[in-house]
N, C-alpha and C positions, 0 to 999 in steps of 0.2 A: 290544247295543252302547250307550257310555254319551256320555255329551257331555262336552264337555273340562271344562265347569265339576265336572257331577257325578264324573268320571275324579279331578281333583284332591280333592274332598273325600274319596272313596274311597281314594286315594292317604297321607291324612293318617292314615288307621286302619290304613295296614298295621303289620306289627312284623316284628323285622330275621328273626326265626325262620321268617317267611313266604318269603322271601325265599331263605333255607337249602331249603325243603322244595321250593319252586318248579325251584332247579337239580335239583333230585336226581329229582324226578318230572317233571321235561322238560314245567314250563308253560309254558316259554319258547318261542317261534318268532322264524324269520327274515323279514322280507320284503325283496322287493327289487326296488328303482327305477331303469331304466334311464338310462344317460349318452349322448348321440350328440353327433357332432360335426357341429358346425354346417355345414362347408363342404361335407362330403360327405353326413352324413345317414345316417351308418354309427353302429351301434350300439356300445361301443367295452371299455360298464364298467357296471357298476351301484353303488350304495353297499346294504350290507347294515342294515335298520332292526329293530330288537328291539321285539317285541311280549310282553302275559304274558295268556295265557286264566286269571282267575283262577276258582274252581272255585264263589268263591260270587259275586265278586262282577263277575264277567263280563271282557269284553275290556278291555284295561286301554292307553290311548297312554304312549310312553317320558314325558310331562311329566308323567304323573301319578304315576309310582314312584320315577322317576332320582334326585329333589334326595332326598329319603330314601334311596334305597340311597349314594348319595354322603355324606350324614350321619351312616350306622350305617357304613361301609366294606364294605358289601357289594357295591360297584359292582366292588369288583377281580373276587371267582371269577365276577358276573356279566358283567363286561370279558371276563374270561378264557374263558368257552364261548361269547361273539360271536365271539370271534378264531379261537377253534377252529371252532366250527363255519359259519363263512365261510370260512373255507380250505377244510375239507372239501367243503363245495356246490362252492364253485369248480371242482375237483379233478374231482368226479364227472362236472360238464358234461364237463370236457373228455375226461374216460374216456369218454364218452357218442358220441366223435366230434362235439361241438359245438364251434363258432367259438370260440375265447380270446379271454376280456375281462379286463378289470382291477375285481379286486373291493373297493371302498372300505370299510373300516372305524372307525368312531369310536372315539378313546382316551376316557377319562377324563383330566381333572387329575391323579385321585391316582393311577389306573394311570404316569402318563407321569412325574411327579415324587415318587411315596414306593415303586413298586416297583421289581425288576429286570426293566423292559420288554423289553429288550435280548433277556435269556435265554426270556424267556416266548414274544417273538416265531418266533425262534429256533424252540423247540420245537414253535410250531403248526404251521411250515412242513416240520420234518423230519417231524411227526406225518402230517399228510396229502400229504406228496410233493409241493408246489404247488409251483411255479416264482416265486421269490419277486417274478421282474419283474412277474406277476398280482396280487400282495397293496399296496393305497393304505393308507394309512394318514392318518387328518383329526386333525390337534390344533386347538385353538382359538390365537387370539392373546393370551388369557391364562396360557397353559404356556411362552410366549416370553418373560414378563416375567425372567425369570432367565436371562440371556443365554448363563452362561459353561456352568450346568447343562443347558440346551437343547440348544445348539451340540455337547455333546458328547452325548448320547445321540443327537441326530438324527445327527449324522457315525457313529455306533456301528451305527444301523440301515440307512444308505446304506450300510455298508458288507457288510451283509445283503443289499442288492441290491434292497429294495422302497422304491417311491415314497412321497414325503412330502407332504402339502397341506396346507394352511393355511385351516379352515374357518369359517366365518361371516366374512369377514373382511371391514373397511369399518365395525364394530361396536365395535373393541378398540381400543387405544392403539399402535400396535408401529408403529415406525418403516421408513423404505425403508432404513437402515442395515440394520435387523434381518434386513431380506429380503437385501437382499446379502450378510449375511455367514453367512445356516443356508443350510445345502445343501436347499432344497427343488426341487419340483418344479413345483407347483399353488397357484393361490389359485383360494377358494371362494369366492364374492362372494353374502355373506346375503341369503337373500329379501325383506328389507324394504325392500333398494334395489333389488329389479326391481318390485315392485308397488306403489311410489310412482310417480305419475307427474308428479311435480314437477320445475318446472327443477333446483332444488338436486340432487335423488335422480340425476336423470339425469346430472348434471354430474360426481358422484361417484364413478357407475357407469365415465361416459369414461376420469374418471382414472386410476380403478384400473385398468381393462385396460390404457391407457397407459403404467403404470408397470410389469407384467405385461410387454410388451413390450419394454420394454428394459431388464428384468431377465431377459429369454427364459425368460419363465415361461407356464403353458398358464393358461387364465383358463375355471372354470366356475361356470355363474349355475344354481343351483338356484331351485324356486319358479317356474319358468313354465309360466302359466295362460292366460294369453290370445295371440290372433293379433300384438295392439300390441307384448306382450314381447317375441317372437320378430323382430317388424322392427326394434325399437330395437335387441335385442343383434346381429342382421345389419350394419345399419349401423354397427355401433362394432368389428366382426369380435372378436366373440366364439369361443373354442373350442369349449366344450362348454355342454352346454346339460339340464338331468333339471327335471321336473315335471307338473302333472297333464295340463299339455297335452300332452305326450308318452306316460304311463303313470303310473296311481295304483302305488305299489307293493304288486307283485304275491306270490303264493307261489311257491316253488321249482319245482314242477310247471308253474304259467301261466308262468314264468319260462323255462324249458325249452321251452315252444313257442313262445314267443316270436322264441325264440334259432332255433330248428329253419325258421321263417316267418315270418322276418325281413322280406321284403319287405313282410308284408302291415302292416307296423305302419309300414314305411318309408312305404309311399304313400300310407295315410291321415296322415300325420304331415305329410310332404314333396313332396307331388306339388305343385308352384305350376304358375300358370295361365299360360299360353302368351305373353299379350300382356303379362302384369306382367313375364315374364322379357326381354318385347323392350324394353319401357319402361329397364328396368335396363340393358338391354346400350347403348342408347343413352346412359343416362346417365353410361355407365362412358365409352363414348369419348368422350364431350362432356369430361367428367374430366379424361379424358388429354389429349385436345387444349388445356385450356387449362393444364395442366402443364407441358408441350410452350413455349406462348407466354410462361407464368412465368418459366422456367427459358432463353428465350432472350435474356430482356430484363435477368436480371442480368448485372453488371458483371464475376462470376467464371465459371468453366465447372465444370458437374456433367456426369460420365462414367458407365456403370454397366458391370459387364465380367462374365462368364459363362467358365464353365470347360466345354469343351468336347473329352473326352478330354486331351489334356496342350495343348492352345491355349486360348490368352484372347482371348476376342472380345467387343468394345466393341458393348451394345446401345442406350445411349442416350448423347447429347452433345450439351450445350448450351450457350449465354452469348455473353455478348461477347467475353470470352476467346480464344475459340476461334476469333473470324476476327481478331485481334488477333493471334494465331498464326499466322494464313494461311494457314487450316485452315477446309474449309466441313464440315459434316454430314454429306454424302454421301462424305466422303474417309476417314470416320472409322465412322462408323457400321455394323457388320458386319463390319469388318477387323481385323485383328492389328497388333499395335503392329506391328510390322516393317513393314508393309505404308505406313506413311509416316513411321518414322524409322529413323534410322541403327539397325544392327545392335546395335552398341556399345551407343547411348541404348536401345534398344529390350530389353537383354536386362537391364541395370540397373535398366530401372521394375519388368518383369516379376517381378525379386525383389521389389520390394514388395509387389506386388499378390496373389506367392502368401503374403506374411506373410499379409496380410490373411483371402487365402481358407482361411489356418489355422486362424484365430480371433483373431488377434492384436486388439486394439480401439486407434484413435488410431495408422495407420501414417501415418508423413512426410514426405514426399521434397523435393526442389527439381529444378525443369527447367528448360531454357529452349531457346526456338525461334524463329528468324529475329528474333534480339537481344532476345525480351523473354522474361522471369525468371518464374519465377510458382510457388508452393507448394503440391503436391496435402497432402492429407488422404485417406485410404482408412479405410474401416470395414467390415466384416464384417455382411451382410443374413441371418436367419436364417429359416426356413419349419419349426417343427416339428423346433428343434433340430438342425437344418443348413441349412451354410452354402449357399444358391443364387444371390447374387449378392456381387459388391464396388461399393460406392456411393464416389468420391470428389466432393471439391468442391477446386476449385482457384481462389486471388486470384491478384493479377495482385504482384508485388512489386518490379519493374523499378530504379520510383526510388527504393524500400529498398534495393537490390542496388548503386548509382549512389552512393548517401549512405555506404553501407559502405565502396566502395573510395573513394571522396574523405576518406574518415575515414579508411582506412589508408595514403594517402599523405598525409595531413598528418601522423598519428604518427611515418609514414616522416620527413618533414621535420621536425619539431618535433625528434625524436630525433639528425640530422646536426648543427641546430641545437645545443644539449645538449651531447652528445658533441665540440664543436670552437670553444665557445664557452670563453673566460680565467674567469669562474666558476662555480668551485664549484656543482653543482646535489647535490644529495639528498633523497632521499623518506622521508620520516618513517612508521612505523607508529603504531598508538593509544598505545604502550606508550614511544616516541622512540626503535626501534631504524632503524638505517640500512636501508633495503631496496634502495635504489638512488644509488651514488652516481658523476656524470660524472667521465670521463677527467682533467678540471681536476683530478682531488685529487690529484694525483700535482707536478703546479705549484705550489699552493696551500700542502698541506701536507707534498709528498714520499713521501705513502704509494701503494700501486696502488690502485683501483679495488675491486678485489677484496677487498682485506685489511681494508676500509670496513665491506662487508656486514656485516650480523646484530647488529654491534657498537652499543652506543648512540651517542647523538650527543653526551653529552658526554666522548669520547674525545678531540675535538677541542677542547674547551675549558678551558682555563687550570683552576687549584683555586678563586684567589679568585672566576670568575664562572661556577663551577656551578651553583650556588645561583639565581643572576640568569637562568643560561639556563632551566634546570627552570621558574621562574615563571612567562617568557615562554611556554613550550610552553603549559604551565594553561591561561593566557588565550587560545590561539588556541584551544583544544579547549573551552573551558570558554563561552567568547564567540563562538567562530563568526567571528571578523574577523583578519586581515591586522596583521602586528605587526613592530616592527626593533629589534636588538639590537645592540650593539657591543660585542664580549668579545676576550680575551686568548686566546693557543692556542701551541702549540709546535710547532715546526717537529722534522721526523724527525730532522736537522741539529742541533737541540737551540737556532736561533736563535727569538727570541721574535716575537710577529707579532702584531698586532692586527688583527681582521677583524670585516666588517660586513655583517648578516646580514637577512634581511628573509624570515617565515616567511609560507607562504598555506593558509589550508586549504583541503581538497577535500573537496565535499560529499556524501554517498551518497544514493538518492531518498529515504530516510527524516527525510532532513536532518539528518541527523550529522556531523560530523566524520571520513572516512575514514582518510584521512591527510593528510601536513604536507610543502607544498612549502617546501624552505630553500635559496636562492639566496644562497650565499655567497662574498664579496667580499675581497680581499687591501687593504686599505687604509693598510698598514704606511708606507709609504713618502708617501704623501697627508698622513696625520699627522706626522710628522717633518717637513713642508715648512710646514705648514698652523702649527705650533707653533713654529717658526724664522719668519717671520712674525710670528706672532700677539707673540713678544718683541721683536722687529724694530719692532712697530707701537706697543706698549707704552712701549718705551724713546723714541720720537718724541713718543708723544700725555704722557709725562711732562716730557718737555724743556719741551714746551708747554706745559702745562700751568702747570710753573714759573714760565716767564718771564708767562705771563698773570696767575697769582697774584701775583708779585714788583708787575709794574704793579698789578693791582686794588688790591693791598693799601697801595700808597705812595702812592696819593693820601688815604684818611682817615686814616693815621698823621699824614701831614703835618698835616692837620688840624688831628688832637687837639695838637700839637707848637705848630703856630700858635697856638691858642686856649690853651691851658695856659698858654700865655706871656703873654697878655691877662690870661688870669685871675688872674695874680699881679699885677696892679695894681688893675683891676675886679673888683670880687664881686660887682656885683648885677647881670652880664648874664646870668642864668639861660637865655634860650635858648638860650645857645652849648653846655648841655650835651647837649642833643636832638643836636644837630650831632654831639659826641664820644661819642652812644650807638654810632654806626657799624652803623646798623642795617643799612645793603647791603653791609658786611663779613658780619653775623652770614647773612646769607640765600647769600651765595658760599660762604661757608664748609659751608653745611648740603647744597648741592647735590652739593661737591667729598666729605662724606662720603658722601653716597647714594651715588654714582660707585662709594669703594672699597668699599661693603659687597658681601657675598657674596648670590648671588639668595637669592630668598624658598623655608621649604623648608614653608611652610606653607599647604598647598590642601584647598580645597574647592569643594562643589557652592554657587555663589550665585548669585540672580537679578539677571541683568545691569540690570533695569531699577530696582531697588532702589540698587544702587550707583549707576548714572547721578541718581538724587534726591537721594541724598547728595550729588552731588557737582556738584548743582545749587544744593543748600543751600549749602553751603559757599562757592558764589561771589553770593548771592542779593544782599549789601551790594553788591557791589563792581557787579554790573549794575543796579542801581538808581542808584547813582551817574554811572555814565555813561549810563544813562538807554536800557539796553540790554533789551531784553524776551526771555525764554526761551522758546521754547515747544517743549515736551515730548511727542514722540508715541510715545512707547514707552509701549507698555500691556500687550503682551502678554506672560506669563511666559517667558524663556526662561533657563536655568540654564547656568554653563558652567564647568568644572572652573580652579579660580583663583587665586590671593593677593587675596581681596578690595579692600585697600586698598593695595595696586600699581596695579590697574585703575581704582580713583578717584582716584589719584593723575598717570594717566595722563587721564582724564578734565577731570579739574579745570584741567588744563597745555593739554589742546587748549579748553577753554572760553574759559577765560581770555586765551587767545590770540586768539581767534574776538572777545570782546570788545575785546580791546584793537586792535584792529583795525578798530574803530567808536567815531573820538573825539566824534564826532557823536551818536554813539545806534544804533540802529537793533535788527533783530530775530535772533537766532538760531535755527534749526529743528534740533530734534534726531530723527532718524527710524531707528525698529527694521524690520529685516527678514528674516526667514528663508532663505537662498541653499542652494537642496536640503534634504537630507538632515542632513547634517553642518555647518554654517556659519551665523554672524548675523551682522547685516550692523547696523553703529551709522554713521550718515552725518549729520555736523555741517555744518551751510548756512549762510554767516553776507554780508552784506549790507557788507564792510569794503572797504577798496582794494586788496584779492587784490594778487599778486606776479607777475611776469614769469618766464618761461622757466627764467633764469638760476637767479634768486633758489629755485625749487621744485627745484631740482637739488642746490640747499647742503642742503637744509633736512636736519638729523640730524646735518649735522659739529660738532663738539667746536667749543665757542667762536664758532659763526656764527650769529648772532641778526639780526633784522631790526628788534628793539626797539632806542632808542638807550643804555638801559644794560641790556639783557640781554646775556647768557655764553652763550646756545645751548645751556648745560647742560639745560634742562629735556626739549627736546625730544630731545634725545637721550637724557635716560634715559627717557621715552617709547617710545622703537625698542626699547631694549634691555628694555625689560617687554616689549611685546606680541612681540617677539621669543620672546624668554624661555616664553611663553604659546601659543609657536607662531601666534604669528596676524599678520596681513597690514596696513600701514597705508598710503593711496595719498593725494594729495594733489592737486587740479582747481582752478586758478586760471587770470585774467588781470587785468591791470592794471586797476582801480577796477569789475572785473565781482565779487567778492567772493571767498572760499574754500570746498570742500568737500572735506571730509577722509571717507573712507572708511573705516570699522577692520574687520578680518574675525576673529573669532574662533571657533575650532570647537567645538561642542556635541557631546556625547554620548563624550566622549572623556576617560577616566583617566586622569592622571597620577600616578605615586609620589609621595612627600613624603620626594625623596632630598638 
């Protein structure tokens, strides 16, 4: 006999012809290593190991010849008389009248992916009559790396009927996918994670059986040698168990009495000692009992239920749940559903419970008892490939149950609302087809409800503002915010209508855009009144406007009239021409054109505090003059969609006002502020003889000025920018306490340049 070093050098001088003369003069032998199973201690299977008596150069181990017969391909005809002649041994035991075991045999790589295994299997099992549920068969986790190739020979040879295992395994790359998706049977966990005895080895060891189990796979540790191995794989409930500590592998003949005096290998193997076994029993109930107190202390309730001829009977129930129920242990525990609920409830879980004890994995139900709700979970417990218990866990979901019907009566309500409300509602998809549109449209626009659907939504809209609505949809989908439209549409009637429309989007948890609520409004009639007016008030504020001009303007005609007539006898009173420049003509005149111009169609993104220094600049003479001091506490950036020089034109007017309002002198305070989200707050402070009640309630009408030769133009075109700009202007005085003006303008908000 040689040693594994000297074996390999031996190994290195064979040639493939040796190897040829070896099959054919039967130097090959079997040996074989029995498998028992751990819980009982029964013998169950053996794996068949290939030996070669070589004739010069003696007993030969499989690592000293294998990696060369796998390099010349000799390993297939030597593959092939393992297979056979481990079938046949099997076979004869059992013509022998000995116990049936299951006999394991090694593939090769190239057996299992470059021949037709399939058929060779096949033939070894017709060849010696063996019953193919006897014949394992071990590949490695390197013949899986080919997922789709594997998958279908191993489904080829399950359908042969013989076991499949997965050997060395804990050593190779192959995923838990991989195991879920090949029809195996077994993992083989490599000896060099039971005879480490390292935390890592052992941790690895757990997993794998763990994953083993619920993958309801059988788990065996080959390589155990000593008493340690065998307590660790006991404690982690290992299946099976082969090594020297059980049996070196033996020959066919020791094999056979083995088999024939079985006990006597059982009790030397497995006889444990009397007081270790009460040690254990104790510790098992100590186990249980604090399982027991685990399981009563959570918040849910776990069941476990047994099949008992055609009855299901509850062996274990716990939690808070369950007296939440108004249900103790003793009510539940040993009894049949029926035995403490309705017949009805009782025969409806039952269906679940036998999904479960079918196999089904993840059954679901909902119950509820003495008003509270609660949602089992069943799953299928398995012993050796059958099902022996159903394990459920059940939460408590009462005020999930409470939140759902308060949710579906306010849909109930939301939807009365909707459906009986004057406008127009519709739900827009990603695409702006109609998917839901209220009763209103039949008011609105004369069509039904129904003939709405599926349809887009600019069915409803005029030609010239398709265009205009398609945009708006973009920016609600494309921005995520809330947007109003005011478009044209046609009546079924063929009368024309003008309606105003205000879209929202609805978010999905991914924070998209799902779809588009559009609440729309008939405004036909509002406009028509609103525009009969608006000329109504036009035609007054020009009358006015008139007679104001006719006055302004005849007192420095007169003037120059007067003086003209001087100057024809005098020429050398040069100032009276300053007089006839009519410089407070030329400044009425420039306000009454701002008035008729059309608003500004020109915006952008500018920083409000830049413009506020312009238009500090701008009056920097004239408060030095009056001896008026700025101060400026806008610092911080903030940008707002605009007509730059509208907004300093609007600035300049409240400044200047604010100074003139201090004939004395004094200080003005200018202060920025952020108001939420969306809003800046500009707030002018000024130290003047503020105004009374009255006087703050004219302020913005046409012509009322509180200066003695101002027109009240300025300020009102003032309103009508930040108007125009959407934004807000308030006014806080009292008599000789001073003024502050407030301006709100919104951030973060696009306007066209229409």
């Amino acid at each position: 006999m040689f040693s594994p070093n000297a074996n390999e050098l031996l190994g290195a001088q064979i040639k493939e012809e040796e190897f040829i003369r070896a099959l054919e003069q039967q130097e090959f032998l079997l040996l074989f290593q029995p498998q028992i199973e751990l819980v009982s201690g029964e013998l169950i299977g053996v794996e068949a190991l290939i030996r070669w008596e070589h004739p010069e150069k003696g007993y030969l181990l499989p690592h000293a010849f294998l990696p060369f017969a796998e390099a010349c391909h000799a390993i297939v005809p030597m593959g092939d008389w393992v297979l056979r002649a481990a079938c046949k041994q099997n076979k004869a035991w059992q013509t022998a009248g000995l116990p049936p075991i299951v006999m394991a045999v090694n593939l090769s790589a190239v057996q299992f992916l470059e021949t037709d295994i399939v058929h060779t299997v096949q033939s070894a099992l017709e060849e010696s009559q063996l019953d193919p549920q006897y014949l394992e068969l071990e590949i490695t986790e390197s013949m899986i790396v080919d997922a789709m190739h594997s998958l279908v020979v191993i489904q080829k040879l399950k359908q042969l009927g013989v076991k499949i295992s997965i050997d060395d395994y804990g050593t190779g790359y192959s995923s838990i996918r991989d195991l879920q998706r090949l029809p195996i049977d077994k993992l083989k966990m490599d000896q060099s994670l039971i005879h480490e005895s390292k935390t890592d080895e052992i941790s690895i060891t757990k997993t794998i059986i763990a994953i083993a189990r619920s993958l309801r796979l059988q788990v065996v540790a080959e390589g155990v040698e000593t008493d340690e191995h065998m307590e660790m794989l006991k404690e982690n409930m290992c299946d099976l168990v082969q090594g020297y500590l059980i049996s070196v592998p033996v020959s066919a003949e020791e094999m056979r009495r083995i088999l024939e005096q079985q006990q006597v290998l059982l009790q030397s193997t497995w006889e444990e000692d009397k007081q270790k076994q009460s040690v254990m029993f104790e510790a098992l109930c100590l186990a249980r009992q604090k399982l027991l107190q685990t399981l009563r202390k959570q918040q849910g309730m776990t069941f476990t239920t047994i099949k008992n001829e055609d009855r299901y009977i509850i062996t274990l129930c716990e939690g808070e749940l369950l007296y939440r129920l108004g249900l103790v242990p003793e009510q539940v525990v040993g009894k049949e559903l029926f035995d403490f609920l309705s017949a009805q409830d009782a025969d409806r879980k039952i269906r679940y419970i036998e999904r479960a004890w079918n196999g089904e994995e993840n059954v679901n139900y909902e119950g509820a008892l003495n008003g509270v709700h609660y949602l089992a979970c069943l799953r299928p417990m398995y012993v050796q490939d059958q099902v022996k218990e159903v394990v459920a866990y059940c939460v408590d979901i009462t005020e999930r149950k409470i939140a759902e019907e308060a949710l579906r009566e306010s849909e109930a309500n939301y939807r009365l609302i909707t459906e009986n409300m004057s406008d127009l509602v519709c739900v827009l998809d990603h695409q702006g087809n109609i998917t839901y549109a209220s009763p209103a449209v039949f008011s609105v626009l004369g069509y039904k409800h129904e003939e709405m659907k599926e349809h887009h939504v600019l069915v409803m809209v005029a030609a010239e503002h398709k265009e205009k609505m398609s945009s708006i949809l973009a920016e609600i989908f494309n921005q995520k915010q809330a947007r109003h439209i005011k478009f044209s549409s046609i009546h079924r009637d063929g009368s024309n209508l003008i309606l105003e429309a205000k879209g929202t989007p609805v978010m999905s948890e991914d924070g998209n855009v799902e779809k588009v609520i559009l609440v729309v409004r008939n405004i036909t009639y509002q406009v028509q009144v609103e525009d009969f007016i608006r000329k109504t008030e036009t035609l007054s504020v020009i009358g006015h406007l008139a007679a104001v001009l006719a006055h302004e303007i005849r007192n420095p005609v007169t003037s120059i009239k007067g003086f003209v007539q001087l100057l024809k006898g005098e020429h050398s009173k040069q100032e009276y021409f300053d007089i006839m420049l009519a410089h407070q003509l030329e400044k009425i005149l420039r306000e009454f054109i701002f008035l008729t111009q059309r608003q500004s169609n020109h915006f952008e993104a500018a920083n409000i505090s830049h413009i506020l220094l312009q238009a500090i600049s701008d009056l920097d003479e004239k408060a030095k003059q009056g001896q008026v001091c700025i101060v400026n506490e806008c610092t911080e950036p903030v940008s707002i969609w605009c007509d730059s020089s509208q907004i300093r034109h609007v600035f300049v007017t409240l400044i200047s006002n604010a100074i003139d309002s201090m004939p004395n002198g004094g200080v003005v305070r200018i202060i920025q502020r952020l108001e939420g989200d969306d809003q800046v707050l500009i707030r002018i402070v000024d130290q003047g003889c503020g105004m009374s009640e009255e006087r703050l309630h004219r302020l913005g009408e046409p012509f009322y000025s509180t200066k003695e030769k101002g027109t009240g133009l300025g300020l009102m075109i003032s309103y009508k920018i930040i108007e125009y700009h959407q934004g807000v202007i308030h006014f806080f005085s009292s008599p000789n306490q001073g003024t502050t003006v407030d301006v709100y303008f919104p951030i973060n908000q696009v306007r066209s340049n229409l």
